[in-house]
N, C-alpha and C positions, 0 to 999 in steps of 0.2 A: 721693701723697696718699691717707690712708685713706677708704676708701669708708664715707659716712656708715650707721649701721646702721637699718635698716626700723623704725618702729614696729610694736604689734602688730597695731593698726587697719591700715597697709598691707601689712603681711604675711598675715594672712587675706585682704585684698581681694583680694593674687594669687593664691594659692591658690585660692581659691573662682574667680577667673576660669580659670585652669591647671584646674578639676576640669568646669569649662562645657564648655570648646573640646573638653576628651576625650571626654566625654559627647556633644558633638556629632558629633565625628570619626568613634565608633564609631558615631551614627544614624546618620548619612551614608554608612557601610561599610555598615550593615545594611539601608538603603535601595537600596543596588547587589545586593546578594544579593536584596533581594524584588523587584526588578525582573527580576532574568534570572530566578529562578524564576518567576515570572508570566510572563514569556514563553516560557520552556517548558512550563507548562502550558497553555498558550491554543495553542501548539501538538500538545502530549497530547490536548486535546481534539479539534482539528479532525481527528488524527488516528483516534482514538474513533468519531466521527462518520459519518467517509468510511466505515472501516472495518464500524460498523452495517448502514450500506447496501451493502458489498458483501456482508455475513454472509447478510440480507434477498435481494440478486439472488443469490446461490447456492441459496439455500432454494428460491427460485422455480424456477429450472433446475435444482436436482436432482431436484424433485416432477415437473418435466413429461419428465425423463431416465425417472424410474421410471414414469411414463406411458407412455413409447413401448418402454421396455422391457417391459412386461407385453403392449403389441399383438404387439410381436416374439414373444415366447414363444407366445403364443398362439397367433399366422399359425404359426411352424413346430412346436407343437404338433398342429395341424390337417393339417397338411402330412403331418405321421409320421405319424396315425393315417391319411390316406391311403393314401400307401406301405405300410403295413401291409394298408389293404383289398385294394388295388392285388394283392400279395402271395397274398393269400388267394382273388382272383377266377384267377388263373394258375393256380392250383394245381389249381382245378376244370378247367382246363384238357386233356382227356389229350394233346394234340399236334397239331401241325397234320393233318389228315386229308384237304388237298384232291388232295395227291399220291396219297393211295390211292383217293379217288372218280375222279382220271383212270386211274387201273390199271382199277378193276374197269368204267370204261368201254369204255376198250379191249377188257376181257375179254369183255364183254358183245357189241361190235360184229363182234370177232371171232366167238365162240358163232354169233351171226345169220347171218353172210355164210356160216361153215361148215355150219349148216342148210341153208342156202337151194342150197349149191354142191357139196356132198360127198354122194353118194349112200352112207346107210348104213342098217342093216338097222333094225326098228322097236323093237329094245331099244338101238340102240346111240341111237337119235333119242330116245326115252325119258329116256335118262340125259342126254343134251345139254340136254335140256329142265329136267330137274328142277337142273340146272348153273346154268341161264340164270334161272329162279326164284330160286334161292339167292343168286344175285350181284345180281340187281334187289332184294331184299330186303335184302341186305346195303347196296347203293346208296342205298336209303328211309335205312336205316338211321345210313351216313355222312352224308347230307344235312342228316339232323336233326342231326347232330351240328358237320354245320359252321353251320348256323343256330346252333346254340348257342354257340358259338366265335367265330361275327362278332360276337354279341349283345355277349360276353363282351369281345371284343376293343374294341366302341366303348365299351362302359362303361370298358374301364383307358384308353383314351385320354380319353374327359370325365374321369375322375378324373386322369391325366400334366397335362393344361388346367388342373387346379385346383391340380395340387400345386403348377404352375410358376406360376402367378399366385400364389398364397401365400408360397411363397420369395420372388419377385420383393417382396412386400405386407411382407415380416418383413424385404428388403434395404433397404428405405426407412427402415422406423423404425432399423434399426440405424444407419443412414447420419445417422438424425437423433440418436440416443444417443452415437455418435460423437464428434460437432458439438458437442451439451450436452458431453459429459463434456471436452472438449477446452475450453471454455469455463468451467467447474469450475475446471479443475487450474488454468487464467490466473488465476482470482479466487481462489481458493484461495493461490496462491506469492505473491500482491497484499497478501495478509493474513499470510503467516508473514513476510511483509517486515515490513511495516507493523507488527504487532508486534514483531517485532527494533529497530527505531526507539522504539515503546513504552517497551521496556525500558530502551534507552540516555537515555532522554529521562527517564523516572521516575529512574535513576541521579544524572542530572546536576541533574533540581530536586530531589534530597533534598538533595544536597550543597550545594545553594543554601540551601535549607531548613535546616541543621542549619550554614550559615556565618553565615545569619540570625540566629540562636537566639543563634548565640556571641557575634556581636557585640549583640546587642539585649540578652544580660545582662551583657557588660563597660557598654554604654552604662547599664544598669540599675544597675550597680555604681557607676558614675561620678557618676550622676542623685546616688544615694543621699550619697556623699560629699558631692556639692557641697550641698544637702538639708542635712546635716549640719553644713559650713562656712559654710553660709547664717546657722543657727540661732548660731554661736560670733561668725558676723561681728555679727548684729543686736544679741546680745548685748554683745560688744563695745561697737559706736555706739551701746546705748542706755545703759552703764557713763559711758563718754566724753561723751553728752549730761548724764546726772544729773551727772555732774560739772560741767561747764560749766555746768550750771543752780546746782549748789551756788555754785561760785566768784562766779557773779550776784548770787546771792539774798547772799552773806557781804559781797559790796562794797555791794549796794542797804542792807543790816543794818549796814553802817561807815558809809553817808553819811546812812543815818537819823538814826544815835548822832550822827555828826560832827554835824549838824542840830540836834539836840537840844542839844546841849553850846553852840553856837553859840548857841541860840534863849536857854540859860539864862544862861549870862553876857551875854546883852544886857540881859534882865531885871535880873540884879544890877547891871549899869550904870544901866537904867534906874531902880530901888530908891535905890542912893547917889545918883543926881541928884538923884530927888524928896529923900531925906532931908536933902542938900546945902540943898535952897530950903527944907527945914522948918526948919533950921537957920539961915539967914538971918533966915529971916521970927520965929520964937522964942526962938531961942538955944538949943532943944535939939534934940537927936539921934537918935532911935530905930531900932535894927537889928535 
């Protein structure tokens, strides 16, 4: 059996519904792409966010790293210019002397005991003497110099006291620059992660983004069609109403006439009746 053929009133009906459901299809496509792009973004950001803060605690640990790095510098800055003085008090140094103040004691004691034991003539006691003067003078003379030497010697030991508490004072902050820079590079590698995720994540909602677009303007395209078959359908059903109102008003305009034609042969029935009884009653006729 042949398939009966569409009018053109149901023929646009389906089409215009055929141009809805695509139009739908594609919102409904392009509603899945603005969802996972929204949810990669909501995760871009929390990522953004964490990330802020740890940009913020690295800022902070590195200000207080270059803090203990300028005490470090400092402590063994101080330190070297010690060792430098340290340096400079040695050198005043001429050597230790306390081995030759026991020589010339010796020499001395011997000198006396041979005075006192060795009979000799009074130039030979004469030169012994002026011997024994020259080596006690020589004596004064080491003495002062080991006084000066001790003096010399407890000062580089208070300054050895200072260099070595300064080193020790410069091993702390280092030990704490360390620690900081060691908590750096953790928050630092945190962030060249974190943005590696950034990027892969910005990749994947553009794609969301730009499958969005595609389907929101096929849906745009579809909208528009149906839009367009909307305007052919109405015009259609309102072609198909004036018609239907024409075909009304031409039968209501027949059963007037019918009416009419009806109303006026009754009249001319009623006319010959009367003329009939005028005719009875006078014997004539008027039409």
């Amino acid at each position: 059996m042949q398939k009966k053929p569409k009018s053109e009133l149901e023929g646009a009906e389906l089409r215009h519904s055929s141009l809805i459901e695509k139009r739908n299809e594609y919102n409904d496509k392009a509603k899945e792409f603005a969802e996972s792009r929204n949810v990669l973004n909501a995760e871009k950001r929390r990522i953004l966010d964490e990330t802020k803060e740890m940009r913020e605690k690295r800022h902070e640990l590195v200000v207080m790293m270059r803090k203990h790095k300028t005490r470090r510098n400092a402590y063994q800055d101080k330190a070297k210019a010690l060792i430098a003085q340290k340096r400079s008090k040695k050198k005043g140094i001429p050597g230790s002397v306390k081995k030759e103040i026991e020589t010339t004691k010796a020499d001395l004691k011997y000198a006396d005991i041979k005075q006192q034991t060795v009979p000799m003539s009074l130039h030979k006691e004469n030169e012994l003497l002026d011997t024994i003067k020259e080596k006690l003078k020589n004596l004064e003379r080491l003495e002062s110099l080991k006084e000066e030497e001790d003096k010399i010697f407890a000062e580089v030991q208070k300054v050895d006291a200072s260099i070595t508490e300064l080193f020790e004072m410069a091993d702390e902050e280092h030990k704490k620059v360390v620690k900081l820079s060691k908590e750096i590079n953790k928050i630092h590698d945190t962030i060249s992660t974190s943005m590696k995720s950034l990027t892969h994540l910005t990749i994947e909602s553009n794609k969301n983004h730009e499958g969005f677009l595609a389907m929101k303007e096929k849906a745009n395209h579809y909208h528009e069609k149906a839009q367009e078959m909307r305007q052919k359908l109405m015009a259609i059903r309102n072609e198909k109403r004036d018609e239907a109102r024409a075909g009304r008003k031409a039968i209501k305009d027949h059963n007037i006439q019918v009416k009419k034609t009806m109303d006026s042969d009754k009249s001319k029935d009623k006319a010959a009746k009367k003329a009939l009884e005028e005719l009875l009653k006078k014997g004539k006729v008027e039409i």
